[in-house]
N, C-alpha and C positions, 0 to 999 in steps of 0.2 A: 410449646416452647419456641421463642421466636428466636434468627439468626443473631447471634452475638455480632455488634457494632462498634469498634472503637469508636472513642469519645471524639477525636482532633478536629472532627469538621472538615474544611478542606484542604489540612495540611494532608488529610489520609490520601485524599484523590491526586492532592500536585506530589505525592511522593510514589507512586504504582510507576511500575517497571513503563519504561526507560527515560519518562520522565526528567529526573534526577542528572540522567548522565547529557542528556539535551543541552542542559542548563547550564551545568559543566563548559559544554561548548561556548553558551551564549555568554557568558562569563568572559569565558577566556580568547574565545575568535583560535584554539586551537595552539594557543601560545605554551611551548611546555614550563617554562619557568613559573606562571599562574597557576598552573594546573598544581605541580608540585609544590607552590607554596600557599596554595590555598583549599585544594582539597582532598579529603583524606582516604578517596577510596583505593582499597588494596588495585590497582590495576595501570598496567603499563600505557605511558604517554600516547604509546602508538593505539593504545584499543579503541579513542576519540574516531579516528580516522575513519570507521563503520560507523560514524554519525555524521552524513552528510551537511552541509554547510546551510542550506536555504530556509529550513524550519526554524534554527536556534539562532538566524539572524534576523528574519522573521520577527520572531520573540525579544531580542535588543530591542527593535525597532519601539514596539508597545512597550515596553520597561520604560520608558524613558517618561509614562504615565502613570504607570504601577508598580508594583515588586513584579517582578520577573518569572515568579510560579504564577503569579496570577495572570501575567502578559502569555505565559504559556497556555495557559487558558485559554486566552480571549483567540487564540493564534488558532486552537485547536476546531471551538467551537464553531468557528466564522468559515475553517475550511470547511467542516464537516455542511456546513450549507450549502456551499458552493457544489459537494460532492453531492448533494442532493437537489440542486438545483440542474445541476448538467445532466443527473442522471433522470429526471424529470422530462428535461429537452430529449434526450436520445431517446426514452420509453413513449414520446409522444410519435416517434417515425412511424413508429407501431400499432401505436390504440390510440384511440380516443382521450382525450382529458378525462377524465372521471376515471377510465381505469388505469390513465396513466397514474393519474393523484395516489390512488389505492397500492400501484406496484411500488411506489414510491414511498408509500407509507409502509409497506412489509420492509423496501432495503433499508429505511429509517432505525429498522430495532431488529432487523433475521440477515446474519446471525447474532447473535446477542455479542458475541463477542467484538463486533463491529460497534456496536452500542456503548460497548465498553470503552474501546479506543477512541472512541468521538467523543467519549466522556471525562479522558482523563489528559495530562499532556500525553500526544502523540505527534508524531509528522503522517502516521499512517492517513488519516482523513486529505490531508493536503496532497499526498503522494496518490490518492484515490479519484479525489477529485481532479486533479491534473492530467490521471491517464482517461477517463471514460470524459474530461472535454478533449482527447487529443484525439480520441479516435472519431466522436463525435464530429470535431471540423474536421480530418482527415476523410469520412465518409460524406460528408458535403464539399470536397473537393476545397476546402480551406485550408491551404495547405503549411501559409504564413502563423495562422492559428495554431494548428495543428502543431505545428516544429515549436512556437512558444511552448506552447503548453505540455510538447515532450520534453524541452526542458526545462522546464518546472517541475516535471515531475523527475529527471535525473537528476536536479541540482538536493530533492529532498531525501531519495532513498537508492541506491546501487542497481539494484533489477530494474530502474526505468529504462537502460537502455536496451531492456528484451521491446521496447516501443519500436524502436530505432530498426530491431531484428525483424519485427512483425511486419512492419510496414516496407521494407524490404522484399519479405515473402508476397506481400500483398502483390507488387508490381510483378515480380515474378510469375507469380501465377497469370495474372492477368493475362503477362506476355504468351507463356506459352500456350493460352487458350487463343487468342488471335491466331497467333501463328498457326496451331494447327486446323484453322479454317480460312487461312486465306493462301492466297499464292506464293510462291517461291522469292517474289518483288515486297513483300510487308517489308514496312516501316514502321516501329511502333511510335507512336504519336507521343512522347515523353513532354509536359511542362517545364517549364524550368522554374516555376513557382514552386515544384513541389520538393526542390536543390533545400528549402526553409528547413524540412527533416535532418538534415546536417547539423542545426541547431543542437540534437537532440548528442550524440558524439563528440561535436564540440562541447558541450555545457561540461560531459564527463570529464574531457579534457584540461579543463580549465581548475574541473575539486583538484584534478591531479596537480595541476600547477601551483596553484595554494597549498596543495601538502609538503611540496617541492620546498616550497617556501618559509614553512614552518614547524615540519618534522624533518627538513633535508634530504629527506625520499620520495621522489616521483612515485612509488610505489608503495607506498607507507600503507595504502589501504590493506592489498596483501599479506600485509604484517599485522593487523590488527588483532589477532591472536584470533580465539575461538570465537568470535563474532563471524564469520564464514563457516555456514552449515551444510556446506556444497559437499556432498562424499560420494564417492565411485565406488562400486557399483549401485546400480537405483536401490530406494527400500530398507537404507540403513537404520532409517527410523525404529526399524523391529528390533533394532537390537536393543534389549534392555538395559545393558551396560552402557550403553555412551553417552556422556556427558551431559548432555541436552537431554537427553532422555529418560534415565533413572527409573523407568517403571515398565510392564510387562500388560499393564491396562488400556490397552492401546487399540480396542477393537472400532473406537470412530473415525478412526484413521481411515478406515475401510472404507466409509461413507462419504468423508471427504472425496475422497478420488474417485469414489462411484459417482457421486452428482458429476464433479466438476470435468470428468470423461464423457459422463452422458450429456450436461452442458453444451459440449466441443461439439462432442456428434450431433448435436440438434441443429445448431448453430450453421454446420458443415451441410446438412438433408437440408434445413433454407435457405441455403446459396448467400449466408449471412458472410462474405468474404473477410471482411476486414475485421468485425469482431469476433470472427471464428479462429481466423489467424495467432491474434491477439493472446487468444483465450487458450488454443495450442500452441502457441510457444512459451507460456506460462504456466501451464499447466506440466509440460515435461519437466522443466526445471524443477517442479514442486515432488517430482519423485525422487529426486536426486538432495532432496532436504532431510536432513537428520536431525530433530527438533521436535520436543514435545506439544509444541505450542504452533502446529503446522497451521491452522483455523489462520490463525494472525498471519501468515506467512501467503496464507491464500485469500486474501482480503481484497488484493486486485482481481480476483477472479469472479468475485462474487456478485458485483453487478451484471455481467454478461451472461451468468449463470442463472440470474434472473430474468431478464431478459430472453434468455432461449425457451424459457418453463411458460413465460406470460399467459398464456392460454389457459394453463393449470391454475396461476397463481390470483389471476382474478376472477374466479370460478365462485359460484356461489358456495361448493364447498368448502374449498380454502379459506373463505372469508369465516366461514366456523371454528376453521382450525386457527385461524390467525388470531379470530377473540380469545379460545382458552387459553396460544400461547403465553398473550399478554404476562399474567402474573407470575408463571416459569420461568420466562426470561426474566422481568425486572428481580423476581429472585433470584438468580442466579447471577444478574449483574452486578449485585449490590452485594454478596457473597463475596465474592470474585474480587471487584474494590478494596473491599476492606481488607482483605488477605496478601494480595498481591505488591505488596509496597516495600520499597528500600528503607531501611531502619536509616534515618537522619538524626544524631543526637543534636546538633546545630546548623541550624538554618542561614545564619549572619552570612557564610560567602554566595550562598544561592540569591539572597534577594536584592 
């Protein structure tokens, strides 16, 4: 018995969670009088405001040659290259071309649910692909690059400025390893090329100002109701009552933060500074997530996590395990699509 398919084609894929509310935005540029008089979801003006600005203008931009579910498409699919393309370059510092091809072929489709999101409208692939090229020219000392492309990845999703943090840590550390080998006279040697990461804070600064502008709240994000899954103390996740959560089946939760701890520490034992950093300061915050749906939540982590395994990952045995996954995963993606979608009874204001 095979898995049951809706019929719609690719109205099912441009309607899967958050798609829809994207769109919303690129529609409207965040205006609350369009919003309210054109579409009909039960949810407050302010809840947009947890839809950053750069993905769903983005998507204007390509509307203006297609419908606009479709421009979300074109927007999604083109990042998700890019995020393979960078991550391609950074696995090359490491190996060889041939196993970099292969590592790059696993972050192509594992974890599946990455596959999923490069499949359907997301900003996730763009917000992906922005942070591993920012850490990429930040470890090449490209510092101009690096500050772009941190913010590109702020201007698409809220946690890019844990980049901003990272890289902060990074100097830090550095310094205090100098200092504690050299004399009482150090000077640390600071560029001022590397002043570009301010980029990355400003960009935050600037959504803020455009919310300023169009919800009349500098701080509208804050307000965006239950779109912030930050809760105190870590581990809320377990709770099977809250909101985001609803279920008590939650035991790969465990495996998540076992990889992506064992990830950090790997990372940490190669003296991998910058994407170790990176990878701990996103990683804490991802305990402090109360959300069923943590995988997606941990999507920036997941290239770096590969990258610390490479040894493992392009092993003649893995390569065994990576053909069986094959059809598990495309099953389970194509499950997952079809299921996961906002009920649209009219399309007319989306396209």
């Amino acid at each position: 018995m095979g898995i049951p398919l809706p019929q719609n084609g690719l109205q099912t894929v441009v309607a899967n969670y958050d798609g829809p509310l994207y769109l919303v935005v690129t529609k409207t540029l965040y205006s609350a009088n369009l919003i309210k008089e054109n579409f009909a979801f039960p949810l407050p003006v302010e809840y947009y405001a947890a839809h950053f600005p750069l993905f769903p203008v983005l998507v204007r931009l390509f509307a203006n040659i297609t419908y606009a579910p479709y421009a979300m498409l074109i927007v999604t699919v083109a990042s998700a290259f890019i995020a393979h393309l960078y991550f391609f370059k950074l696995a090359r510092t490491y190996l060889d071309t041939e196993k970099s091809m292969f590592l790059t072929a696993i972050f192509s489709i594992f974890p599946a649910r990455w596959l999923i999101v490069r499949s359907v409208g997301s900003p996730e692939p763009l917000f992906v692909a922005a942070i591993i090229a920012a850490i990429y020219y930040f470890k090449n000392k490209k510092y101009l690059l690096s500050g772009i492309f941190g913010a590109v990845a702020q201007l698409t999703k809220s946690p890019g400025i844990l980049l901003f943090i990272a890289f902060v840590g990074v100097w830090a550390i550095d310094t205090l390893q100098k200092m504690a080998v050299v004399n009482k006279n150090f000077k640390y040697n600071f560029s001022p090329k590397a002043l570009a990461i301010l980029l990355i804070p400003a960009s935050l600064l600037a959504v803020f100002c455009v919310y300023k502008l169009t919800f009349g709240s500098f701080t509208a994000y804050f307000s965006s109701g239950d779109n912030i899954h930050i809760f105190f103390p870590p581990f809320q996740i377990f709770n099977y009552s809250a909101p985001w959560v609803g279920t008590f089946w939650l035991e790969e939760i465990l495996f998540i933060y076992s990889l992506g701890l064992l990830g950090v520490i790997h990372l940490i034992k190669d003296k991998d500074y910058i994407p170790a950093t990176f990878s701990l300061v996103f990683f804490l915050t991802l305990i402090f997530v109360s959300h069923r749906d943590l995988l997606r939540y941990s999507l920036p982590l997941v290239p770096f996590v590969l990258i610390s395994f490479r040894k493992l990952l392009v092993s003649k045995e893995f390569k065994i395990v990576f053909l069986f996954l094959l059809v598990p995963i495309y099953l389970y993606s194509i499950s997952f699509v079809s299921q996961n979608v906002m009920h649209i009874s009219d399309w007319t204001p989306f396209l």
